[in-house]
C-alpha positions, 0 to 999 in steps of 0.5 A: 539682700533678700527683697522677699518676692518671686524673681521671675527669669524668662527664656521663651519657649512654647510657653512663651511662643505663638502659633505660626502656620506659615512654618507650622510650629510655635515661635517664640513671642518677641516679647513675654506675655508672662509678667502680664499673665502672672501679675493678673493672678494677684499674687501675694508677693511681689514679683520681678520679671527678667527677659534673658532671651526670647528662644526656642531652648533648642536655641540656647546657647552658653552664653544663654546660660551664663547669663542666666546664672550671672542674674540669679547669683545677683539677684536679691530674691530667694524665690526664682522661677525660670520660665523655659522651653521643655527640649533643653530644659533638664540641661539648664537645669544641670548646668545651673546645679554644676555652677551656682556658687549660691545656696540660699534660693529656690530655683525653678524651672517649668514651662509647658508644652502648648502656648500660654496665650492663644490656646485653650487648654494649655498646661502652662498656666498649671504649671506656673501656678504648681511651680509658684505653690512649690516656692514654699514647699521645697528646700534652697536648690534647683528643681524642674516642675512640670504637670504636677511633679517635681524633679531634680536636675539629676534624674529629670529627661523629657518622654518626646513620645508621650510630651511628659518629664520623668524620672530616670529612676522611675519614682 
């Protein structure tokens, strides 16, 4: 069953979104720019690319979710990266922790808080590349990588006043 690759499964998000000055915020692109992005990176394993949906994560809703878990418990990868948007993405993670029957894998979920495409500096290239680099590092389960540290579905929230992810028990 294992393809040996990264399976990249990708939601939206600010990562994945453009500038839209008529709403003044970010809109989710129609399509990702992540598979362009990483595979002009040249990685060494192979890597697969999934759009569920193209949503604001404020957006996303259980039927989101379940297809989300329904491919990871299908996939044929051990190394998956869920590119998300930061509002909900502690919630996904929780509900991925409470009912993925698998544990052979290592699920990650990052995203950034400034587009990927279209604005300089943005955190999300950093972030896919921690998130790809911890692939190897980390035991089979669900993890939340963002700026350089790595969270567990159980203790990650989002700062809203300083735009970070911290632990709930301070670490």
């Amino acid at each position: 069953m294992t393809r040996g690759g990264v399976h990249f499964l990708i939601t939206g998000g600010t990562i994945d979104s453009y500038y839209d000055g008529t709403k003044d915020t970010v809109v989710p692109n129609e399509h990702s720019v992540i598979p362009e992005f990483i595979n002009s990176l040249r990685l060494y394993e192979k890597c697969s690319f999934t759009e569920i949906c193209m949503k604001d994560s404020r957006a996303i809703d259980q039927n989101d979710r379940n297809k989300l878990l329904k491919i990871i418990e299908e996939s044929p990868d051990q190394k998956i990266i869920i590119t998300h948007g930061t509002y909900t993405m502690p919630d996904t993670a929780r509900f991925l922790k409470a009912n993925l029957k698998r544990n052979d894998q290592v699920i990650i979920l990052t995203g950034s808080f400034i587009p990927i495409k279209g604005f300089s500096p943005s955190d999300g290239p950093f972030n896919l590349g921690y998130a790809v680099a911890q692939l190897d590092k980390l035991q089979p389960g669900i993890y939340v990588c963002m700026n350089g540290k790595t969270f567990n579905p159980e203790e990650v929230i989002k700062l809203m006043s300083e735009g970070t992810f911290t632990s709930i028990f301070n670490k």
